[in-house]
N, C-alpha and C positions, 0 to 999 in steps of 0.2 A: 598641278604641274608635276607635284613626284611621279603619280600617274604613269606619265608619259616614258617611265624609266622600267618599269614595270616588263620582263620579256615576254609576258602573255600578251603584253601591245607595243611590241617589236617586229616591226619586217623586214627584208632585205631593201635595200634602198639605192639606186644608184648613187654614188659617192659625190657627184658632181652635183645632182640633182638635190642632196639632202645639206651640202654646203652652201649651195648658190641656191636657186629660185624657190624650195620648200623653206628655207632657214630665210629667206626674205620674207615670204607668207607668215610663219610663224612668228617672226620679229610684228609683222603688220597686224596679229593677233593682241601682242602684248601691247599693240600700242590703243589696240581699239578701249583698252581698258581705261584709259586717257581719258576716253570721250564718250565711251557709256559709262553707267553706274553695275549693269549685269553685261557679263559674256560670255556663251556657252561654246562651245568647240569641239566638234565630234570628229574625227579622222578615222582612216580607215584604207584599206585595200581593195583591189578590184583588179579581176581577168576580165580584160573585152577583149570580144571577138574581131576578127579583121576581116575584112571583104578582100578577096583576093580577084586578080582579074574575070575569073567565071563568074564575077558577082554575088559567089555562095560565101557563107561567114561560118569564117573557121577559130577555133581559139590556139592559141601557142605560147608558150611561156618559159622561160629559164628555170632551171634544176640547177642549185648550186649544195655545196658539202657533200660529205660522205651520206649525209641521210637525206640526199633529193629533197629540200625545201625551192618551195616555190615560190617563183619571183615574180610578183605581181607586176601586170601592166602599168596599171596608172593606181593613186591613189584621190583619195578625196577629203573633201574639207567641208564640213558644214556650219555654218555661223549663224547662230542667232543673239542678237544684241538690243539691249532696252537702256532708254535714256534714262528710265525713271521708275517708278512700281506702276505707273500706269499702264494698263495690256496696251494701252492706245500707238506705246511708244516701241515697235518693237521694229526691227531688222532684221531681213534673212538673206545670206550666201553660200551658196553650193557651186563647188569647183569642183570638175574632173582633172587632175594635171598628169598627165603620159610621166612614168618614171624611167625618164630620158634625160640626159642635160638639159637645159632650157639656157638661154640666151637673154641678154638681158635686153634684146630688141624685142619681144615678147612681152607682154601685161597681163597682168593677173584677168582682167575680163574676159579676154577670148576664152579661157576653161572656163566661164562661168557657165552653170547649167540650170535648170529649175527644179525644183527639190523633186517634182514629179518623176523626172528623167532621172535623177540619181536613185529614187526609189527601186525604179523598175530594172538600172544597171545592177543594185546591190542587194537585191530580194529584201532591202531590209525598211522599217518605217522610222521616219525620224519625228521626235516629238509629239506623238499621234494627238496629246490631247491641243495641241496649236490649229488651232484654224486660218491659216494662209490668204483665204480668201475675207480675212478679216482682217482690217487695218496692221497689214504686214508690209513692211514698204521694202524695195529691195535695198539689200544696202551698199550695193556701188552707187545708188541713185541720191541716199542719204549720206552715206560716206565718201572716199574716195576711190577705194579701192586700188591706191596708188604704191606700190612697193620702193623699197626705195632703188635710187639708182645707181648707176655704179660707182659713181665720183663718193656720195653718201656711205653705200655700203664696206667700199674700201678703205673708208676711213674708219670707219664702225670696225673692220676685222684690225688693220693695223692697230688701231690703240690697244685691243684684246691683249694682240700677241706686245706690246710694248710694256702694258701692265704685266704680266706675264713674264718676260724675258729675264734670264738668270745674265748675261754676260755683254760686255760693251760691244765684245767685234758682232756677236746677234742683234745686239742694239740694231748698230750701225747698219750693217746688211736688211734688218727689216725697213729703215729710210730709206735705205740707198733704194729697196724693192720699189719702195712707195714715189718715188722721182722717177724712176723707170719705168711706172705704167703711166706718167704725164701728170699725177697728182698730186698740188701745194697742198702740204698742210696744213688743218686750219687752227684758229689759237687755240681750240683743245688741247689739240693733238700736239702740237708745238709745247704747250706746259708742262702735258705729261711727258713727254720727250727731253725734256730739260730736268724735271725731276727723277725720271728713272738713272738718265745718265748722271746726275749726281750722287744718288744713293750707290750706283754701281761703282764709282772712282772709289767712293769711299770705303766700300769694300773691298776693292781689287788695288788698292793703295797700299795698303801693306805687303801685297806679292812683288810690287813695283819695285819696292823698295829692298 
């Protein structure tokens, strides 16, 4: 996981896309560790080409900073996951996903791709010594492949920013957010909400005063 921190494996990312629909894959990652015993995770960037009306396939891509770094199209995610030390038990998912905003009407399935066709997008090999065509089962078929959803997710970010939070009126505005996108909170989120706002009275109790 430090890894991931690493700026030699850092890209540009759209901002909406690496809060919302990547940071749910990723979250869908740490969760698969739940329910396998191994899980490998390869990620990475990619420029594809676009077909334009002449049907000829052209590549284009953002330049951002002063030193023209470039901003990949889509990126990718490869999964491989084993229930057990058995080779018998193993799992595989490759995702192309556009570094676009994505929408939470959208499912992780539709980017899935087959490890052959990510191969061929990203010149590169994954796993070579895996034989795929060996009791590799795919793992939306094994799993679920299911991200979470919004009602899920938005309670997953408010509690963050609640654990988090230095100040009552922040408190309060972060609930008041969370009733204005139509969502009750559940009894998590309701306890830590009652204890943050206790700790904060008790510190902001002497300015009151």
């Amino acid at each position: 996981m430090v890894e991931t921190f690493y700026l030699s494996n850092i890209v540009p990312q759209n901002y909406e896309n690496n809060a919302g629909f990547w940071n749910r894959l990723e979250m869908y990652c740490r969760e698969l560790t739940e329910r396998f015993q191994d899980v490998w995770v390869i990620s990475g960037p990619l420029t594809l080409p676009q077909v334009g009306e002449d049907k000829r396939k052209s590549v284009s891509y953002q330049l951002i900073g002063k030193d023209d770094v470039a901003v990949p199209t889509h990126l990718y995610k490869v999964i491989l996951a084993r229930k057990n030390q058995s080779s018998n038990a193993l799992a595989l998912g490759a995702f192309v996903v556009p570094n676009v905003p994505i929408s939470f009407a959208h499912e992780l399935k539709e980017y899935q791709v087959s490890l052959m066709e990510l191969e061929k997008m990203s010149g590169l090999t994954f796993f070579p010594k895996l034989d795929i065509s060996q009791s590799v089962q795919d793992l939306c078929l094994l799993d679920t492949c299911k991200l979470m959803d919004f009602k899920r997710f938005t309670l997953y970010i408010t509690g963050r920013k609640v654990n988090g939070v230095k100040s009552l009126a922040k408190l309060e505005k972060i609930m008041a957010e969370l009733k204005e996108a139509g969502i009750t909170p559940d009894e998590y989120l309701t306890r830590m909400y009652f204890k943050k706002k206790e700790e904060l009275l008790e510190k902001e109790s002497p300015q009151v005063k």
